[in-house]
C-alpha positions as CSV (number, residue, x, y, z in Angstrom):
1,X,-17.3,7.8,4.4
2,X,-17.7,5.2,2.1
3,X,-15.4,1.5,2.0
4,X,-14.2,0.1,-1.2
5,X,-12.6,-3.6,-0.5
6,X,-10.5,-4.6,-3.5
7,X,-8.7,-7.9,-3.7
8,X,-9.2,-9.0,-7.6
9,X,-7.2,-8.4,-10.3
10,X,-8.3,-6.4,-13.1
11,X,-9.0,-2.8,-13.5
12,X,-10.7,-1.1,-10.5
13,X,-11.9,2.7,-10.9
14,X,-13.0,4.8,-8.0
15,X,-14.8,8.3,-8.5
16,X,-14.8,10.5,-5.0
17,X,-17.2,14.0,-5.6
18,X,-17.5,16.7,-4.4
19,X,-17.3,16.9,-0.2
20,X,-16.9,13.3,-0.5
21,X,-14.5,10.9,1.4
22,X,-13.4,7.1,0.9
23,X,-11.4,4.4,2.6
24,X,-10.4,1.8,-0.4
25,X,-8.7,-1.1,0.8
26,X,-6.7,-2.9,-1.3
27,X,-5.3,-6.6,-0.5
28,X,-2.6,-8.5,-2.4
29,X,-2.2,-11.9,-0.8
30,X,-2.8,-14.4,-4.2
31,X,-0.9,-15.3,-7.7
32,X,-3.0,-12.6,-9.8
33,X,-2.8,-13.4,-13.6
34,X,-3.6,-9.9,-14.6
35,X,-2.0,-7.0,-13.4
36,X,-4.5,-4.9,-10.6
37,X,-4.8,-1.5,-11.7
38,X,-6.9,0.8,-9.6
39,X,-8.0,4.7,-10.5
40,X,-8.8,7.0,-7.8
41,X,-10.2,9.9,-9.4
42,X,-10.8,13.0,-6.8
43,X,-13.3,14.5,-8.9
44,X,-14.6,17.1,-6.8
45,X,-13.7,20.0,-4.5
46,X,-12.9,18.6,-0.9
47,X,-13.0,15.3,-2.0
48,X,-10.8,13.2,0.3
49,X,-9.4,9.8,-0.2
50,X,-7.4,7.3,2.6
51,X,-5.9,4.0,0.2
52,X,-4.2,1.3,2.0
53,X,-2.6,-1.6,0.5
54,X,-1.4,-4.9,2.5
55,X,0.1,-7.0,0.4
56,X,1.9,-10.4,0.9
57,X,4.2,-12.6,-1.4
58,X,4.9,-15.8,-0.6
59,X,5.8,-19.2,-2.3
60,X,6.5,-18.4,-6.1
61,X,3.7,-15.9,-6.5
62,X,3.7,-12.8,-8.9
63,X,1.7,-9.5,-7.9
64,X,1.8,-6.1,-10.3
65,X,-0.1,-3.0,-8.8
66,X,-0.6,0.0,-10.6
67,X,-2.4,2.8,-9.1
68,X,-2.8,6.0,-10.1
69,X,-4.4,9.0,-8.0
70,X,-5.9,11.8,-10.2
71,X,-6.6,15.0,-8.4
72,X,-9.0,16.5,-10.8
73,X,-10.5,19.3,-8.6
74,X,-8.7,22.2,-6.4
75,X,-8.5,21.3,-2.5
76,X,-8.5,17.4,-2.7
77,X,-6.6,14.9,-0.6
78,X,-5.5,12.0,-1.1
79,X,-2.8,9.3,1.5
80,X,-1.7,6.4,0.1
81,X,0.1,3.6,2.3
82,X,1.3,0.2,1.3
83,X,3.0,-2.1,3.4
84,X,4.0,-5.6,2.5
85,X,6.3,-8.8,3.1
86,X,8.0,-10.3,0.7
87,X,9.2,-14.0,1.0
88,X,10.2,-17.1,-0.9
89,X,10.8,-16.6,-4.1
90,X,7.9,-14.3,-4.5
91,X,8.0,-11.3,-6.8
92,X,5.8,-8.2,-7.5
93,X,5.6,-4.8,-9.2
94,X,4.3,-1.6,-7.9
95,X,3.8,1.9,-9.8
96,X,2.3,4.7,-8.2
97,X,1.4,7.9,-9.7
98,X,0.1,10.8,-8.3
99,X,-1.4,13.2,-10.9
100,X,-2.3,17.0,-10.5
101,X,-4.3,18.4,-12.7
102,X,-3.8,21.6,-14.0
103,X,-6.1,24.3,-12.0
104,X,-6.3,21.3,-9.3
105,X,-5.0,24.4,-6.7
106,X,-4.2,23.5,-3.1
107,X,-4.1,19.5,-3.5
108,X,-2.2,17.7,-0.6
109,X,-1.1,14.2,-1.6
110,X,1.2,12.0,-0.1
111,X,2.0,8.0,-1.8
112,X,4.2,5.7,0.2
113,X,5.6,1.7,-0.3
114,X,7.3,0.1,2.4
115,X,8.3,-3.2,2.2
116,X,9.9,-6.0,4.1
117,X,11.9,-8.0,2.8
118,X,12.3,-12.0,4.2
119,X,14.1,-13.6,2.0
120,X,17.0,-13.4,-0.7
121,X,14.9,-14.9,-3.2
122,X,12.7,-12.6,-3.3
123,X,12.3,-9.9,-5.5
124,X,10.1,-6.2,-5.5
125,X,10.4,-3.3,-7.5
126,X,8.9,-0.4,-5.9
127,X,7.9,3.2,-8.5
128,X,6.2,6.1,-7.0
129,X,6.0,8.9,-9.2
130,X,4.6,12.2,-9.5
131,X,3.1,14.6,-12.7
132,X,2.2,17.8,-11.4
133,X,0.3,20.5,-13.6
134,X,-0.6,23.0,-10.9
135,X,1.3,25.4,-8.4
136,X,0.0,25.4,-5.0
137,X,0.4,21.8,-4.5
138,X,1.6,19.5,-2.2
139,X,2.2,16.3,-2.7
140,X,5.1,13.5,-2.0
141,X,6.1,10.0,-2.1
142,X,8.3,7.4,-0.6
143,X,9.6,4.0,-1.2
144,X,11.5,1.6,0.7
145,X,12.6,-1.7,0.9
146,X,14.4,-3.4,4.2
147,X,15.2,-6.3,6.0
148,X,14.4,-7.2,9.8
149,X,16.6,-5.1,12.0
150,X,19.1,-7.8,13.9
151,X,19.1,-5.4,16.9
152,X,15.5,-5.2,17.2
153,X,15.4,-9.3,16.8
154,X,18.6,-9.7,19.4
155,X,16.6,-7.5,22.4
156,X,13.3,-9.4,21.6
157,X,15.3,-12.7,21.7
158,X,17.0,-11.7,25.0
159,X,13.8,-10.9,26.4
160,X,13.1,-15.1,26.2
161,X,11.4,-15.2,23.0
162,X,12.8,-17.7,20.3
163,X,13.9,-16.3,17.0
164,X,10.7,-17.7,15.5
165,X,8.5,-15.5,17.8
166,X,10.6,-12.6,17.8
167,X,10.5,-12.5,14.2
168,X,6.5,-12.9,13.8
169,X,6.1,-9.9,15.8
170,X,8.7,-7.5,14.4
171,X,6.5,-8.9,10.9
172,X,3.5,-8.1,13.0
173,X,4.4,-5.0,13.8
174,X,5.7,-3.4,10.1
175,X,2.4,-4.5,8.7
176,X,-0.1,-3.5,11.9
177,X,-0.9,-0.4,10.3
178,X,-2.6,-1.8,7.2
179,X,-3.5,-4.7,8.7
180,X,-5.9,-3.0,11.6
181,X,-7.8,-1.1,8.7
182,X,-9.1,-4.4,7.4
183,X,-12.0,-6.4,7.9
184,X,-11.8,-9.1,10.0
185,X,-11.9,-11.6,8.0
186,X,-8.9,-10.6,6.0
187,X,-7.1,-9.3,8.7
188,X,-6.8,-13.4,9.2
189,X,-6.2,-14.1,5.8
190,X,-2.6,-12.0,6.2
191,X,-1.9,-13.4,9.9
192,X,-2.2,-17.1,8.5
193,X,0.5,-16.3,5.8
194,X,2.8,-14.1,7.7
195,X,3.1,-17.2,10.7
């Protein structure tokens, strides 16, 4: 399986052949002054990609992602999974689209955006959509946007944590997903922000 690490604005294109699989990682942590667009294209029959997106706004920053994921071949698979925080008076923009081909038979698919949101300042506007040209498909996506569960941060808290701590983990733990499918060295990029 090959990586693909992606944390640069600008237009990213990834081709996946034939009985070929990829993990493309894709980090949003800065101000980027061009939208980051990134093509997967599953060109080939059991081509298989895993995307996962960490992103994190913070201060006044502005982020745009727009990926698309082109199933070009029958029996290709693709998961997408974005988790972020949004904070200060950040902002950022997401469309996803998930596109069958027609004859792309027996694709599975599945494109999701969560996103936590820390503060009333900020703003994110989440699209997932879908264009399918084939029958025998499967494919789905999901969007959603929430604060930190007070219930969750009350048991923590009455467990002798301060709010500080209590809210770093439950942060922790809505992004540990993404985050542990990083290298290192970002991993501790997101940590230092999210603290």
């Amino acid at each position: 399986m090959k990586t693909i690490l992606i944390s640069k604005s600008g237009s990213h294109k990834v081709d996946i052949n034939k009985d070929e699989s990829a993990r493309v990682l894709i980090l949003q942590i800065k101000n980027l002054i061009k939208p980051l667009v990134v093509d997967i294209n599953l060109n080939g029959t059991n081509s298989n990609a895993d995307i996962f997106n960490c992103f994190v706004g913070h201060q006044d920053i502005a982020q745009n992602l727009d990926i698309k994921i082109n199933h070009n071949a029958h029996y290709t698979r693709a998961n997408f999974c974005a988790k972020g925080i949004m904070k200060d008076h950040s902002k950022a923009n997401f469309t996803g689209l998930i596109k069958v081909k027609r004859g792309s038979q027996n694709t599975d698919s599945f494109l999701e955006h969560r996103t936590l949101m820390l503060s009333d300042n900020a703003e994110i506007s989440p699209i997932p959509s879908l264009q399918i040209d084939a029958n025998e498909v499967r494919a789905s996506h999901a969007a959603t946007i929430s604060n930190i569960n007070e219930e969750d941060l009350f048991t923590l808290m009455s467990r002798g944590l301060n709010k500080l701590e209590a809210k770093n983990i439950l942060i922790k733990s809505f992004l540990n997903d993404v985050i542990i499918k990083l290298p290192s060295n970002w991993q501790m990029k997101v940590l230092k922000l999210i603290s």
